[in-house]
C-alpha atoms as one frame of an Amber mdcrd trajectory, in Angstrom:
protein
  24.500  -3.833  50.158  21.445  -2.907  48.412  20.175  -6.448  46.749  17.189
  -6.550  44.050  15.263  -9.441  43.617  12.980 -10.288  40.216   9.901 -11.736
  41.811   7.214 -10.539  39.374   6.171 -14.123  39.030   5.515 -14.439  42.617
   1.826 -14.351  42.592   1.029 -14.646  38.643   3.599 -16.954  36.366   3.790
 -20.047  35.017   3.523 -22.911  37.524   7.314 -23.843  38.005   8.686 -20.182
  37.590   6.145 -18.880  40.753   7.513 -22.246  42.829  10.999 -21.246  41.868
  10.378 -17.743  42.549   8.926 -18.317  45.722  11.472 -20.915  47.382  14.509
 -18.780  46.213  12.999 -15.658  47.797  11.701 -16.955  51.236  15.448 -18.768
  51.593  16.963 -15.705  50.624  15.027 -13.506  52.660  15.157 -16.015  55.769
  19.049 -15.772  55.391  19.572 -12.411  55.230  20.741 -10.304  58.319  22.790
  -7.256  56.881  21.432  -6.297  53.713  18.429  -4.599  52.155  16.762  -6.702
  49.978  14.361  -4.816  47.091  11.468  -7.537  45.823  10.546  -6.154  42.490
   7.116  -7.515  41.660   4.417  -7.196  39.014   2.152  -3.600  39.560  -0.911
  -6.205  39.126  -0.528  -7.845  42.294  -0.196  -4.313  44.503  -3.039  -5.230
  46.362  -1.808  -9.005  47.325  -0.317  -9.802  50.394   3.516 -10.084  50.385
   4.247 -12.745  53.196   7.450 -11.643  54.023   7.931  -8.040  54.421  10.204
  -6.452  56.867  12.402  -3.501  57.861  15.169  -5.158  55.424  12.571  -6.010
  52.364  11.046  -3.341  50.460   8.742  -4.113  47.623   8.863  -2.118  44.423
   5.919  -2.579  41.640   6.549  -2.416  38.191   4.830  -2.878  34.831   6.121
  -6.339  33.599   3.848  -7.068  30.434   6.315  -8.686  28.893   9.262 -10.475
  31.107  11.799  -9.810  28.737  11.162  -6.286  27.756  10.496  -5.156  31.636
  13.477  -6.801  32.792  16.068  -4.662  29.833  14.153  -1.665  30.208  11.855
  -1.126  33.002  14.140  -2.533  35.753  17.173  -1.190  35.073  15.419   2.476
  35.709  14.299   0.939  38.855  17.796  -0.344  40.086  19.283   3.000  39.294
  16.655   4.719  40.522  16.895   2.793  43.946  20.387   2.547  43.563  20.780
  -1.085  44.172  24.121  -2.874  43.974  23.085  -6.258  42.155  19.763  -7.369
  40.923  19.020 -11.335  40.696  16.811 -12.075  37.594  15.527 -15.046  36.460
  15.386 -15.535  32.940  16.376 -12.448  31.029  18.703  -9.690  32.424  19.499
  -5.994  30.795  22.452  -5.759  29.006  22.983  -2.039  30.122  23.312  -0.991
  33.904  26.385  -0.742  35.678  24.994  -2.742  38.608  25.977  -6.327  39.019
  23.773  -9.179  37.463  22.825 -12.295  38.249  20.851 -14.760  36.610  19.042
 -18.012  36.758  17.430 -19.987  34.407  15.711 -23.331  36.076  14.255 -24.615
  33.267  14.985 -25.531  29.681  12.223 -27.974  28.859  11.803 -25.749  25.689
  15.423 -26.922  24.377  14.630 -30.268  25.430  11.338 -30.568  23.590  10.785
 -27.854  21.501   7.484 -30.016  20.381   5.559 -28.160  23.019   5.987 -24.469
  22.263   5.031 -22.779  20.006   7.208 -21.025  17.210   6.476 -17.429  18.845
   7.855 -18.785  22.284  11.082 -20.915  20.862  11.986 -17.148  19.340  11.110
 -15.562  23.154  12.911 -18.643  24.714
């Protein structure tokens, strides 16, 4: 199986999303024996070090300006492009794409207390 992986917070993100990011990944990649996993991280961190890259992980860099818009349209011509069989996102995932979807959301502080965003970021939220 040909597994995607939304890590474009893995170097640059908010605080808890990179942790998040981070943990899921290095379980998920310390796990895996069978399949080929495809990290998809942020273009602007090309020239970072990727900690755990192997014949099974392959790292893909894409322009992710804005989570939401690179994850329902910049991905999804990435995952067919690749031809991956499920992508995990965190956060936002394309509506379109006939490849499986999964995603996680770890945090929804912004429901919780809404007194700390902005307007702007509610809407995005």
């Amino acid at each position: 199986m040909r597994i995607g992986f939304d890590a474009k917070w893995y170097f640059n993100g908010n605080p808890s999303g990179r942790i998040v990011v981070r943990n899921l990944l290095k379980e998920f990649i310390a796990i895996n024996t069978e399949h080929e996993i495809y990290v998809i991280l942020n273009k602007k961190d090309y020239d970072k070090n990727f900690p755990f890259e192997n014949d099974k992980v392959k790292l893909i860099y894409v322009w992710s300006g804005i989570n939401l818009l690179s994850n329902i349209i910049v991905v999804p011509i990435i995952i067919s492009k690749y031809k991956l069989d499920v992508c995990v996102f965190q956060y936002f995932a394309p509506i379109f794409g006939s490849f499986k979807k999964i995603v996680y959301i770890h945090d929804v502080i912004f429901k919780a207390h809404p007194e700390f965003f902005t307007l702007k970021e509610r809407i995005y939220f």
